[in-house]
Phi, psi and omega in degrees: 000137185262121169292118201263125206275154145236160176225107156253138177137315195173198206239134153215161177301166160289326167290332131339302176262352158275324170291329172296325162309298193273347175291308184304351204268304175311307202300306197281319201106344203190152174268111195273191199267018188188147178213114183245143219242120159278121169294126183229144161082213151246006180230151185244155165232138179294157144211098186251164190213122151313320195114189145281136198265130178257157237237125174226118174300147164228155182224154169244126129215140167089016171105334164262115172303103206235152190240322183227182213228336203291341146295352147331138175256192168311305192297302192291337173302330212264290194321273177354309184271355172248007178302137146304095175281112189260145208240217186201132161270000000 
């Protein structure tokens, strides 16, 4: 994936801006899809964007924080459908 670099401020190496790449990659987990690097200085400030994130609701039920029911065994399907599902008026 090509990383799309901006520099405002000043000038760096290229090599500079490839160690800002792989930190984020270390920190995050993942290479992002943009990095915009303001120069002050001797300091710099990072900004990076990701994309879009997909988004996963979590809930408590039946005492667990569950993103989904599908792991659920019978006895947690069968509590779950007899619970009071309480609504907001």
């Amino acid at each position: 994936m090509a990383c799309h670099i901006t520099v405002t401020g000043g000038e760096l190496e290229q090599a500079e801006i490839n160690a800002y790449i792989q930190r984020a990659k270390e920190k995050y987990g993942r290479e992002p899809i943009g990095i915009d690097i303001k120069v002050d200085g001797d300091y710099v400030e990072l900004s990076y964007d990701f994309g879009h994130q997909p988004f996963q609701r979590i809930r408590r039920i039946t005492g667990y924080l569950v993103g989904t029911l599908e792991r659920f065994n019978d006895g947690k399907r069968a509590e779950e459908h007899d619970r009071v599902k309480h609504t907001v008026s």
